[in-house]
C-alpha positions in Angstrom: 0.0 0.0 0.0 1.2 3.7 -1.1 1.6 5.6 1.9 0.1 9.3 1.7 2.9 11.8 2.8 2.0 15.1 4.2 4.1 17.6 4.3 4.6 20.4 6.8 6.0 23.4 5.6 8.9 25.0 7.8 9.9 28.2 7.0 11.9 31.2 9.1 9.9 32.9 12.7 7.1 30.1 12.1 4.6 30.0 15.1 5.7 26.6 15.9 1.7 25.8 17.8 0.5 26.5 14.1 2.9 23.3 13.1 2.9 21.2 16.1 -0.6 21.3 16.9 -1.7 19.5 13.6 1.5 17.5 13.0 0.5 16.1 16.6 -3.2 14.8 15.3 -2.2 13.5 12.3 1.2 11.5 13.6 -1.2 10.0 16.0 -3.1 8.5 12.4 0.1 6.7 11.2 -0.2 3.6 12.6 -3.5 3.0 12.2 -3.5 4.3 8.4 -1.5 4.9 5.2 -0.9 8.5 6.3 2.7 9.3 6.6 4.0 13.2 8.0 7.6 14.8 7.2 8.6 17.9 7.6 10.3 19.8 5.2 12.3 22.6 4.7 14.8 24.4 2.0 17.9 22.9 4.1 18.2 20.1 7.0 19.3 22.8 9.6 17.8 24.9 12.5 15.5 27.1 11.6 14.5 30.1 13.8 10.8 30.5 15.4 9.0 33.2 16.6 9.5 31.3 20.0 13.1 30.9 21.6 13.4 27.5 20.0 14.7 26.3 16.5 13.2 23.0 14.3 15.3 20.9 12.5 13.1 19.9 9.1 13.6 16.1 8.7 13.8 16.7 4.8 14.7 19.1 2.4 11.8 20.3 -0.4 14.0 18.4 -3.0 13.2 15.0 -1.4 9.4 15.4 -1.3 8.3 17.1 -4.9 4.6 15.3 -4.6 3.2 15.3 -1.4 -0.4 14.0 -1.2 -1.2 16.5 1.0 0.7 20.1 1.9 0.3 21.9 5.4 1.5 25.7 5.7 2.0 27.4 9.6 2.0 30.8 9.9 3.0 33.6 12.5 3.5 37.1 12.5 6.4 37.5 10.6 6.9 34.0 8.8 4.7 33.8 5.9 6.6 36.9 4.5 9.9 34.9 4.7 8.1 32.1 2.6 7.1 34.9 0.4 10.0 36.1 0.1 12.0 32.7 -0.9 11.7 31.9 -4.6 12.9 28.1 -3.7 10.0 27.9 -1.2 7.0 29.5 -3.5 8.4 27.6 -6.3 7.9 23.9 -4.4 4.8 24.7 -2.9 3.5 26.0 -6.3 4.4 22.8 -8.1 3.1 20.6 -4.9 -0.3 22.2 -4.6 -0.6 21.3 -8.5 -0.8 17.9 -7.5 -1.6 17.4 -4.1 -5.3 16.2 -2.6 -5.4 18.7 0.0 -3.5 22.3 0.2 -4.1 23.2 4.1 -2.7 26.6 5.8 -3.0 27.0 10.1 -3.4 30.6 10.5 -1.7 33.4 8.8 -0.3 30.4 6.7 -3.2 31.4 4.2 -1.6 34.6 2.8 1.4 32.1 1.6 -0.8 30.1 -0.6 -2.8 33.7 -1.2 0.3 34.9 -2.9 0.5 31.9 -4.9 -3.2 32.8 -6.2 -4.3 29.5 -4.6 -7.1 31.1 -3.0 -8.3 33.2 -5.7 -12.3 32.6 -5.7 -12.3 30.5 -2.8 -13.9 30.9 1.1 -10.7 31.1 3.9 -9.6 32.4 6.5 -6.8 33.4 8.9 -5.7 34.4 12.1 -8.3 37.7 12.7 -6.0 40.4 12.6 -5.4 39.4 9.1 -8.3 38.4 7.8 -9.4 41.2 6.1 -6.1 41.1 4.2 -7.3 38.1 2.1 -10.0 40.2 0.4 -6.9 41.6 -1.4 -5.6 38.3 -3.2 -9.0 37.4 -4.0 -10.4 35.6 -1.4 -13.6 35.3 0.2 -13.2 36.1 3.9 -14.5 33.7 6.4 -14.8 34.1 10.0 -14.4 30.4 12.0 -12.3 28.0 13.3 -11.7 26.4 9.7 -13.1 26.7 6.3 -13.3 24.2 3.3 -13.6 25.0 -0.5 -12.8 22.3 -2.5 -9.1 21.0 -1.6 -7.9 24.0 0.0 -8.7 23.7 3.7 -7.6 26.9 5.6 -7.7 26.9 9.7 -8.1 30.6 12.0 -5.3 31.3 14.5 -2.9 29.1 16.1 -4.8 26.8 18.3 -7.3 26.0 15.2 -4.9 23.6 13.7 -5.8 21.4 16.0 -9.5 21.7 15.1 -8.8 21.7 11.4 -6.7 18.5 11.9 -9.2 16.2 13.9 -11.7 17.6 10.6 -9.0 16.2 8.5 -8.2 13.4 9.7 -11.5 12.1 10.1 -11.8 12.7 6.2 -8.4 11.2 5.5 -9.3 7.7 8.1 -12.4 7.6 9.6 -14.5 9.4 12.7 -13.0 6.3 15.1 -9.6 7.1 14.5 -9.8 10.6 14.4 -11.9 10.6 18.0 -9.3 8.1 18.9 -6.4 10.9 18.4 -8.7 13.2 20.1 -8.5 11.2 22.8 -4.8 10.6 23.0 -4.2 14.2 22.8 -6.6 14.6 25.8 -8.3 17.8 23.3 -10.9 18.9 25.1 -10.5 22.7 25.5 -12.3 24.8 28.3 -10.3 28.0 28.7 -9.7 28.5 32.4 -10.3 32.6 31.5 -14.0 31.5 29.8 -14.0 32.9 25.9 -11.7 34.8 23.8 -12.5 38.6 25.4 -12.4 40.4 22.0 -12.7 43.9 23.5 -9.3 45.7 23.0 -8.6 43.7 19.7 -8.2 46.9 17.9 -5.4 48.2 19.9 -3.9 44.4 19.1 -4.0 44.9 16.0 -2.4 48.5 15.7 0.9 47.0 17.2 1.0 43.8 15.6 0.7 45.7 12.3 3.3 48.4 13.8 5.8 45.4 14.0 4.5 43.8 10.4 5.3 47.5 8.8 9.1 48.0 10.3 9.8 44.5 9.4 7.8 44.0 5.7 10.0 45.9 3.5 13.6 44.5 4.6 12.0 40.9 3.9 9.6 41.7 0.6 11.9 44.5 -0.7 12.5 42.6 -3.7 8.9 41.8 -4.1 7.1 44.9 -4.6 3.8 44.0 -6.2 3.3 41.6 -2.6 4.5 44.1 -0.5 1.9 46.8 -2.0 -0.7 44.2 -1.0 0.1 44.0 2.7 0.0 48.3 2.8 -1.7 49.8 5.1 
């Protein structure tokens, strides 16, 4: 039997819950399944995140050209060194060509947005980004995670999980995705109740303070992105 590699997409200043989180749920499918994950990366070396911690991909993009199925992190700053890397856009453009499903955790999406790979389809991102997906296209979705078609795009950081358990039940069956569930012990109740969205506003303001010093040293070279991600 073929096994059905995923691959995880590792990239500089990653948020590395948008990785682990579904890499978690879906390595917990490999024995019971075809599904196989790798990471991969443009070199076998550290890679910074956005945390004070670097990942080691376990392959470089060379040695997986046709994943079955393609998932991209995000963070704050990351998806604009993905951008920014012709090596990385180039792989993931020929990959999504082929793959089954094209998945994105968070700001992830505006990766595969600047590949067009949205273009006339329902996502959506972390919030303080989501109206930014408008601009390559895309219909704007508010929720934990949003099909259309093959592309399968999950909210902020702790939706990966959620969009992975979906998944997974699509790629095995309810029973083993429940069974992951339960390995992982996922049942969330927020000790502070739910997300208090009051003050999101001034959020956003610094977030996008830190995006705008940091944008044009990594897009310089990529004008017609960087114009879309202006204020």
């Amino acid at each position: 039997m073929r096994e059905r590699t995923i691959a995880f997409l590792i990239f500089p200043e990653i948020t590395p819950l948008d990785l682990v989180g579904p890499l978690q749920v879906l390595k917990a499918l490999e024995g019971s399944s075809d599904l196989r994950t790798v990471t991969v990366g443009e070199r076998i070396e550290p890679i910074e995140t956005d945390l004070p911690f670097r990942i080691v991909p376990e392959r470089t993009l060379d040695d997986v050209p046709e994943p079955y199925g393609i998932v991209v992190p995000g963070g704050l700053i990351g998806p604009f060194h993905a951008m920014a890397s012709d090596r990385i856009m180039g792989w993931l453009g020929r990959a999504a060509a082929k793959a089954s499903f094209v998945s994105s955790v968070c700001t992830g999406s505006l990766v595969l947005a600047a590949l067009g790979l949205l273009e006339g389809k329902k996502a959506t991102t972390h919030w303080s980004f989501l109206p930014h997906l408008a601009r390559f296209g895309a219909t704007p979705v508010k929720g934990r995670w949003v099909e259309d078609g093959r592309v399968i795009t999950a909210a902020g950081v702790s939706a990966g999980i959620d969009m992975a358990l979906a998944l997974g039940a699509r790629l095995t069956n309810e029973a083993s995705a429940k069974a992951a569930q339960l390995i992982l012990e996922y049942e969330p109740e927020p000790p502070l109740g739910p997300i208090a969205w009051e003050g999101s506003e001034t959020l956003v303001q610094g977030m996008g303070a830190v995006v705008a010093q940091r944008l044009p040293g990594i897009l310089g070279n990529k004008p017609e992105l960087l114009a879309k991600f202006a204020p």
